[in-house]
py3Dmol code that shows the C-alpha trace and the ligand (Angstrom):
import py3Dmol

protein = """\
ATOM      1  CA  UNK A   1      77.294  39.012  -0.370  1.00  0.00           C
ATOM      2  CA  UNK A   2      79.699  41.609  -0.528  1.00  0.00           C
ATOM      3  CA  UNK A   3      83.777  41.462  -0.992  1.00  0.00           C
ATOM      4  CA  UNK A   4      84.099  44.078   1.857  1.00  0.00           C
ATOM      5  CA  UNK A   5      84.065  43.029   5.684  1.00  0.00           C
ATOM      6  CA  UNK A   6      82.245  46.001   7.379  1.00  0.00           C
ATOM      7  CA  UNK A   7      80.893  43.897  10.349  1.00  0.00           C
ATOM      8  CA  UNK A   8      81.165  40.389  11.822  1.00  0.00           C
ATOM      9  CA  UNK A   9      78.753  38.164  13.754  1.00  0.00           C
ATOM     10  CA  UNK A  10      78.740  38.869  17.357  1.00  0.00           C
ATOM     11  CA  UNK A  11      78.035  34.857  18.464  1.00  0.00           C
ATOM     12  CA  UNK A  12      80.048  32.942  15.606  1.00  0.00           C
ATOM     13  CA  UNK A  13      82.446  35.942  14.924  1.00  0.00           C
ATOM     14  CA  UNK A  14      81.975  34.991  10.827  1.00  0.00           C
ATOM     15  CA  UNK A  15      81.866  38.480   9.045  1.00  0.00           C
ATOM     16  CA  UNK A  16      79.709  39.810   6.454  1.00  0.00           C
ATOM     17  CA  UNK A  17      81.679  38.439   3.753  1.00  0.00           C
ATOM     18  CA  UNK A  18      81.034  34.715   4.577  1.00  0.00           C
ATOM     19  CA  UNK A  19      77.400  34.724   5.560  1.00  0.00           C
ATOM     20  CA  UNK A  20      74.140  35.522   3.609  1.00  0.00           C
ATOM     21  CA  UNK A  21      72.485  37.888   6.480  1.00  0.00           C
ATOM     22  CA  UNK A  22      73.934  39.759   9.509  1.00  0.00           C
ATOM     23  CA  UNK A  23      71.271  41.240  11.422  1.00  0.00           C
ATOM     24  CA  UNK A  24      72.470  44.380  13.387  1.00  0.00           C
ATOM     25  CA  UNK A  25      71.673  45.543  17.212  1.00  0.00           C
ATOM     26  CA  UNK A  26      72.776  48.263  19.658  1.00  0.00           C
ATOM     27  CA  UNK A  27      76.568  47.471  19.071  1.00  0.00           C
ATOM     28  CA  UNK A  28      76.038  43.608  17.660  1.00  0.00           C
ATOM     29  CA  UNK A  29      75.250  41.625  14.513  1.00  0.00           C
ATOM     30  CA  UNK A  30      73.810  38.569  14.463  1.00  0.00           C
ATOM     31  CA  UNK A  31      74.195  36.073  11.180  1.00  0.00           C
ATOM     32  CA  UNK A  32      71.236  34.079   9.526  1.00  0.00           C
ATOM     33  CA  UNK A  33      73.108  30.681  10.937  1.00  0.00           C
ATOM     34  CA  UNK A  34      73.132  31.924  14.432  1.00  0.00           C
ATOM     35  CA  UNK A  35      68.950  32.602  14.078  1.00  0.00           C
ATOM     36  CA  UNK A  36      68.650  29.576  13.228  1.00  0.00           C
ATOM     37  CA  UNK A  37      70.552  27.894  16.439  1.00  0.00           C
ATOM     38  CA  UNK A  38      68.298  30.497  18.635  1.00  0.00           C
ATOM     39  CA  UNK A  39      65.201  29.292  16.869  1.00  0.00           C
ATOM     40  CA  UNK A  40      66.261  25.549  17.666  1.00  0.00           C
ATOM     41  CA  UNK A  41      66.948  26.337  21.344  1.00  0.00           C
ATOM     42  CA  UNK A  42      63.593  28.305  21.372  1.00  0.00           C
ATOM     43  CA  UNK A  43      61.862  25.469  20.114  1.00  0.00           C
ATOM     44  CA  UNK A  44      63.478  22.799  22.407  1.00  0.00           C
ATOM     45  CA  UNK A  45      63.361  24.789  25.724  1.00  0.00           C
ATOM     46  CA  UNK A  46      61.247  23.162  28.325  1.00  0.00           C
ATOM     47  CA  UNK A  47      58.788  25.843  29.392  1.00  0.00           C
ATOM     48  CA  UNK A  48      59.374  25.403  32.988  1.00  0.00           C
ATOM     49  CA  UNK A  49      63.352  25.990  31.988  1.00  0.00           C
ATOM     50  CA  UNK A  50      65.152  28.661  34.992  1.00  0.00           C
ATOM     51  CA  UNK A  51      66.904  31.383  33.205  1.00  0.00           C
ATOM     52  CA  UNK A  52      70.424  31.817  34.503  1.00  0.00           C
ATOM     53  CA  UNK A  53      73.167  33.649  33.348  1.00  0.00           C
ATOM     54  CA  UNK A  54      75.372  31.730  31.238  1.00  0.00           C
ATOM     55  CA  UNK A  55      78.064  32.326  33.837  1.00  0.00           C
ATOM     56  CA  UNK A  56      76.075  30.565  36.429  1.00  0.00           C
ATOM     57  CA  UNK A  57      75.551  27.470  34.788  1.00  0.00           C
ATOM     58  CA  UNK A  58      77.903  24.518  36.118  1.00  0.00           C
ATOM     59  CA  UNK A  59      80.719  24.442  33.800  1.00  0.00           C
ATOM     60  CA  UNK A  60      84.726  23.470  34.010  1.00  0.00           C
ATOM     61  CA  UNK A  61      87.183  26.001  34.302  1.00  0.00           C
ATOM     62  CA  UNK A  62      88.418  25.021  30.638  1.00  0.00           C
ATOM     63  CA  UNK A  63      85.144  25.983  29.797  1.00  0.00           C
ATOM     64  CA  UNK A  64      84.939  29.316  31.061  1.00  0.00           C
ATOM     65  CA  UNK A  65      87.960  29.829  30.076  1.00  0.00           C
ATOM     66  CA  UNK A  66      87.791  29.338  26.476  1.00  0.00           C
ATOM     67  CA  UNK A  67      84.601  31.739  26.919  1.00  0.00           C
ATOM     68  CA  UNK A  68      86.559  34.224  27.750  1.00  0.00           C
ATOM     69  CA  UNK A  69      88.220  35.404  23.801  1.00  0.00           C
ATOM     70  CA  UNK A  70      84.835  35.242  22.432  1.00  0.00           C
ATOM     71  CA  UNK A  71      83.197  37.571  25.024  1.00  0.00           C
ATOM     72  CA  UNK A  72      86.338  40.056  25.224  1.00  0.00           C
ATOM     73  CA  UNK A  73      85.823  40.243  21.184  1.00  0.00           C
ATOM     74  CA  UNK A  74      82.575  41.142  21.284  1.00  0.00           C
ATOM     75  CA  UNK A  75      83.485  43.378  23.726  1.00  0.00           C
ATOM     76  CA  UNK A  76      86.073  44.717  21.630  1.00  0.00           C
ATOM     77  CA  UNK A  77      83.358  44.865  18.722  1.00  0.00           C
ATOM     78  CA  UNK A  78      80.475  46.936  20.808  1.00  0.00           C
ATOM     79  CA  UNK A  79      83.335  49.327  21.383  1.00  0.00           C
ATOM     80  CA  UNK A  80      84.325  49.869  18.071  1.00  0.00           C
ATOM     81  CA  UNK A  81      80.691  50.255  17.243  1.00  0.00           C
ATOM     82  CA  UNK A  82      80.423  52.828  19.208  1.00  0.00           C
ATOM     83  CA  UNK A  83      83.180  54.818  18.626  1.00  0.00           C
ATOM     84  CA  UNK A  84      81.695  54.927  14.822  1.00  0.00           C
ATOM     85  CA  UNK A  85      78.421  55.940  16.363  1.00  0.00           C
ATOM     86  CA  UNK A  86      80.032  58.676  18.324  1.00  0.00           C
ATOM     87  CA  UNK A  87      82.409  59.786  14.724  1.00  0.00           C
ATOM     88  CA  UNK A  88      78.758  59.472  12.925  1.00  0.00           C
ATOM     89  CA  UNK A  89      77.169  61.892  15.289  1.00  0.00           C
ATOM     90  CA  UNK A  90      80.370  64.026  15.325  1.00  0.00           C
ATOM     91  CA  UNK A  91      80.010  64.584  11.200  1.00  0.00           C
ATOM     92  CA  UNK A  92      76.326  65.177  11.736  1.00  0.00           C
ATOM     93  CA  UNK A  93      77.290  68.169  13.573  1.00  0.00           C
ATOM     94  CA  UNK A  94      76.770  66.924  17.007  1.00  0.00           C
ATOM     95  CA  UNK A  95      78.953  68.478  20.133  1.00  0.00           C
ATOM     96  CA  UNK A  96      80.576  66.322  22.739  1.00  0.00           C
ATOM     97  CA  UNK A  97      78.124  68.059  25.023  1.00  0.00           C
ATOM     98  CA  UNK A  98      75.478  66.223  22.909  1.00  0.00           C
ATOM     99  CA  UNK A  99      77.227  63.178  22.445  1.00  0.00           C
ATOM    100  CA  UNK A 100      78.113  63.403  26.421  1.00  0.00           C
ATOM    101  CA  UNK A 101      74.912  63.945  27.229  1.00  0.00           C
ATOM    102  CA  UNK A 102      73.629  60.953  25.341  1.00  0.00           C
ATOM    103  CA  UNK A 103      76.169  58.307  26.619  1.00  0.00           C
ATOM    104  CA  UNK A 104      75.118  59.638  31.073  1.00  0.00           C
ATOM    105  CA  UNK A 105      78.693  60.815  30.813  1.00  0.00           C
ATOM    106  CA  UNK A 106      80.129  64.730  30.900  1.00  0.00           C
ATOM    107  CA  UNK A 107      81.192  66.450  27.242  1.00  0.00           C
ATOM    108  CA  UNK A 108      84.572  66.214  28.996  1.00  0.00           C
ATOM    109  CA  UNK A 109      84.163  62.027  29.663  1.00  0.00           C
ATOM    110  CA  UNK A 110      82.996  62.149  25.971  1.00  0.00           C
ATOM    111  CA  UNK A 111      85.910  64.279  24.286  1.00  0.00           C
ATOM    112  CA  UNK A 112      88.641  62.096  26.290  1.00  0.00           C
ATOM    113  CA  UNK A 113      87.261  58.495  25.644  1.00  0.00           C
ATOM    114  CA  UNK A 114      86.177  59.455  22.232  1.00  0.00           C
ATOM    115  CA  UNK A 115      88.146  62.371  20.270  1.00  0.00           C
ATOM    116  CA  UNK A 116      91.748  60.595  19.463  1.00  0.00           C
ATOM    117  CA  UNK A 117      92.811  63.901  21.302  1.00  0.00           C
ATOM    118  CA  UNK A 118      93.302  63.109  25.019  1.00  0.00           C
TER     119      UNK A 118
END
"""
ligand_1 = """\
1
ZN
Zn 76.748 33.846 13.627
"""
view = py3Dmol.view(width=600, height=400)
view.addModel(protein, "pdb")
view.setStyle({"model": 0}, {"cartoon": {"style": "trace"}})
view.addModel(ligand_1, "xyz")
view.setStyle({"model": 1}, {"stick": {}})
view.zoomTo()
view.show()
């Protein structure tokens, strides 16, 4: 384990510094504990089991409420993964008409949401 946080779970939020393993994604990290939970709900799902969107389950407001700060900070997360993505490309060389181009957006879209300079 490392002293330095440099990225944090995306389900538990615990950050690099407090876990053994963080796996990363397209914008998300996963830690060793939260493989483990997946693995147990693998395991225990009936096969016949619907898939639904979380959202769609029947919950209490309270509920969905309280879902709310963890989804906006992973939201919050994927962005800032990105935006060290697009600075990564940007040292490599690459042009916001590259990094536009990537992203389905114009070098314009790109430069605004992404230079600092807009
Ligand atoms: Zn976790």
């Amino acid at each position: 384990m490392t002293s330095v946080v440099i990225a944090q779970c995306s389900f538990c939020s615990k950050p690099n510094t407090e876990v053994e393993t963080l796996v990363g994604g397209p914008g998300v990290f996963i830690c060793e504990g939260c493989v483990q939970l997946c693995v147990t709900v693998i395991e225990g799902k009936p096969a016949d089991a619907p898939l639904i969107a979380p959202w769609e389950h029947d919950l209490p407001l309270e509920q969905v409420l309280s879902n709310l700060s963890p989804v906006a900070a992973a939201t919050a997360q994927v962005q800032q993964n990105l935006a060290a993505w697009v600075g990564k490309a940007r040292s490599l060389g690459g042009t916001w008409a590259q990094i536009g181009q990537a992203l389905g957006m114009t070098r314009q879209s790109a430069w605004e949401r992404f230079s600092g300079e807009a």
